[in-house]
N, C-alpha and C positions, 0 to 999 in steps of 0.2 A: 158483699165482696170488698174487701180492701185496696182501696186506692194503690199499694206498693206490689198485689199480685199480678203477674203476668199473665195475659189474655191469650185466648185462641177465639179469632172469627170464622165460621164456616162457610159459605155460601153453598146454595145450589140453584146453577143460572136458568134460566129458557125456560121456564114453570109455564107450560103451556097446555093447552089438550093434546095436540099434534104428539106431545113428548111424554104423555101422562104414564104407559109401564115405563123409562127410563129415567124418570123424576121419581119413580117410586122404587127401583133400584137403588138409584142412589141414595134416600133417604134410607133406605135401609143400610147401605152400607156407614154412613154417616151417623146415624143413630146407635149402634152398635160401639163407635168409639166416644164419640163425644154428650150421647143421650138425647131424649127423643125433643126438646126446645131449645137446644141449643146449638143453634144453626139460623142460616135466614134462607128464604125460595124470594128470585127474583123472579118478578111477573111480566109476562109479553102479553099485551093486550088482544093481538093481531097479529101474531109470528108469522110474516109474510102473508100478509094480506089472505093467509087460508085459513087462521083457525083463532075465528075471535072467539075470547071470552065472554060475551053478550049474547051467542049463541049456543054455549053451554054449558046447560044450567046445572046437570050431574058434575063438571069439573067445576066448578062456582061451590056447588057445594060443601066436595072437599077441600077447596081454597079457605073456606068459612070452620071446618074442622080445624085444620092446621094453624091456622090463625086463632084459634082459641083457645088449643092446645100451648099455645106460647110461643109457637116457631112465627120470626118477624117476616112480613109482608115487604119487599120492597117493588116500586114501580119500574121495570126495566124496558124503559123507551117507550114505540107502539107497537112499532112492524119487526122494528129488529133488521130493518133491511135501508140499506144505503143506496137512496138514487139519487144523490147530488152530487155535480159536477165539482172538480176540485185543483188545486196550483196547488206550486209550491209547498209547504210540509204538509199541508193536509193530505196532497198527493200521497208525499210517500208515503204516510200514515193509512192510509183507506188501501193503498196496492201492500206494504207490505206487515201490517199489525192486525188485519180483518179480511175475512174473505166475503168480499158486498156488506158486510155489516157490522159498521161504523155510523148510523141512523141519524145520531146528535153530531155527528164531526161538522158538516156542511150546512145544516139548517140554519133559517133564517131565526131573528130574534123571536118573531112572531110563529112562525112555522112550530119553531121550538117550544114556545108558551103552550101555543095549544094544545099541542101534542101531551106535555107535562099535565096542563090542567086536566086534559080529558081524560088521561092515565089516571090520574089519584083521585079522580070522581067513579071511575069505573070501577075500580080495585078497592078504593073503600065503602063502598057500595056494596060491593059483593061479601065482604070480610067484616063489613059493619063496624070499623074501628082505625083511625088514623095508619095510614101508611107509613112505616120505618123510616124510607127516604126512598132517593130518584138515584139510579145508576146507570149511566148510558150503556148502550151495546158496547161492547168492545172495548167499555170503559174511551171512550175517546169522545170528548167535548169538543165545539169550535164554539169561537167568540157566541154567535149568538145562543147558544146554549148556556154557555155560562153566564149569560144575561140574566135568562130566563129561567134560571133555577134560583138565583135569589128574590124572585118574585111569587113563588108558588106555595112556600108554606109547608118546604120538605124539611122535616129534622138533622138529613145526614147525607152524603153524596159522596161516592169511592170513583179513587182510578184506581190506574194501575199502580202509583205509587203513596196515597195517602187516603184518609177518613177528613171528612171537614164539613162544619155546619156552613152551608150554603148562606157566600154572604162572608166568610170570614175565611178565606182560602188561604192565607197568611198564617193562618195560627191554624196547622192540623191538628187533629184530634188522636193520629195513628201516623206512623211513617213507614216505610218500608215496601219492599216488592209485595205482590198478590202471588204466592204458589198455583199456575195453572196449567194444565194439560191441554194438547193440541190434539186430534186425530185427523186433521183432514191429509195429514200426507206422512209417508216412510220417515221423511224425511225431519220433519215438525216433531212429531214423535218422539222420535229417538233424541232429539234438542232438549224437549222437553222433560223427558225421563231424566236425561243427565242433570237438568237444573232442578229439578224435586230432590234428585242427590244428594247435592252439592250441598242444597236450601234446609234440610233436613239435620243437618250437625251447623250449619254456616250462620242460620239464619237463628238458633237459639236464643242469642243476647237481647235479641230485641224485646222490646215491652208488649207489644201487640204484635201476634203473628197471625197474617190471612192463608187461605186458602180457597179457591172457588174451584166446581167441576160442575161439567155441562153432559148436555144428556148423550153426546156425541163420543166421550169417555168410557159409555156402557160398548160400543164396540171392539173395545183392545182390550183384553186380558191386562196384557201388560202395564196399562194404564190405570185398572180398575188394582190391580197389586201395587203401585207405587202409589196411589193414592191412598190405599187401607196402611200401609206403611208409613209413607207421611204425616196420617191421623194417628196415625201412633207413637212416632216420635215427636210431633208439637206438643199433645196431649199430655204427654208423661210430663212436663215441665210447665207449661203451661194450661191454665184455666178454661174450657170451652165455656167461653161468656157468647152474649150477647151484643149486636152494636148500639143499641140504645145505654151499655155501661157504659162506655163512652162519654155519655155527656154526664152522668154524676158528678 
């Protein structure tokens, strides 16, 4: 790839068992515009404390398929679920950008170590091959989280507005919004169809353009159309890479 072409990153979040036919929806629908490794699945260890990946070995498996195929592995938190108490921005952050799951916003440095280290020991374990990088839930970091990602030996780490090697948050690697859909309400919904809109001619110029969608997506029609539409207007102009071109 050439350093001057414009990228398209894909994600698909919540890689869980819990979520295994709507992780496999969406890779179809995602595979069909941008092709079948050029994308990345974030992985939840313990998606709410009901569906670890350490007890299942048929979803391990295909985790170990898909990661060989070329689609990147990233570690997305543990539990995926938020129960720490919170002031000030954090607050508004965990009531109004996540609903309970903001996981990394309030963890302790230590909390957050372990959590990271036991994710990329699990997940490349299972996949037999270096983890892509670490992305919190909700994309929402607090202080000791961002301690403890420059400790773990992750390549790559996303919010909501940038790409950055852990450790050098000053110098992103990628800038710009993440295109994501919401479905937990009439309400969300419809915000967020208008901002795929908008993002769809608006958001062109840019060098790196993201997009992530969650398994929660496969429920709206509506959602699953402005997404197949999105994937098709970034695509036409830009490249569906990978986040490891990035650091080239």
């Amino acid at each position: 790839m050439q350093v001057s072409e414009k990228r398209l990153l894909v994600s698909i979040h919540d890689v869980a068992p819990c979520f295994e036919s709507q992780v496999d929806r969406l890779a179809d629908l995602v595979e069909a515009r941008v092709g079948r490794a050029r994308y990345a699945m974030l992985v939840v260890p313990d998606h709410w404390g009901r569906a670890p990946l350490s007890q299942a070995p048929a979803f391990q498996a295909r985790l170990r398929a898909w990661a060989q195929s070329g689609i990147e592995m990233f570690v997305h938190g543990w539990f995926h679920r938020d129960t720490s108490e919170h002031s000030g921005a954090a607050s508004f952050k965990a009531r109004h950008m996540t609903a309970g799951e903001g996981e990394f916003l309030g963890l302790s440095h230590t909390d957050a170590l372990q959590r990271m280290r036991d994710g990329k020991a699990l997940v490349e374990d299972i996949i037999g091959m270096p983890a892509a990088g670490f992305i919190a839930p909700a994309w929402l970091y607090g202080p000791g989280a961002m301690q403890a990602l420059g400790e773990c030996g992750f390549p790559l780490a996303e919010d909501h507005f940038r790409v950055w090697r852990p450790g050098q948050e000053d110098a992103p690697l990628a800038k710009g919004p993440v295109v994501t859909w919401a479905s937990r309400s009439t309400l969300r919904t419809a915000s967020s169809l208008a901002f795929a809109a908008l993002a769809r001619p608006a958001l062109q110029p840019l060098k790196t353009l993201r997009l992530a969608v969650h398994p929660g997506d496969t429920t709206k029609l509506s959602i699953l159309r402005s997404v197949d539409a999105t994937l098709r207007a970034f695509s036409s102009r830009h490249v569906p890479s990978r986040y490891c071109d990035l650091l080239e």
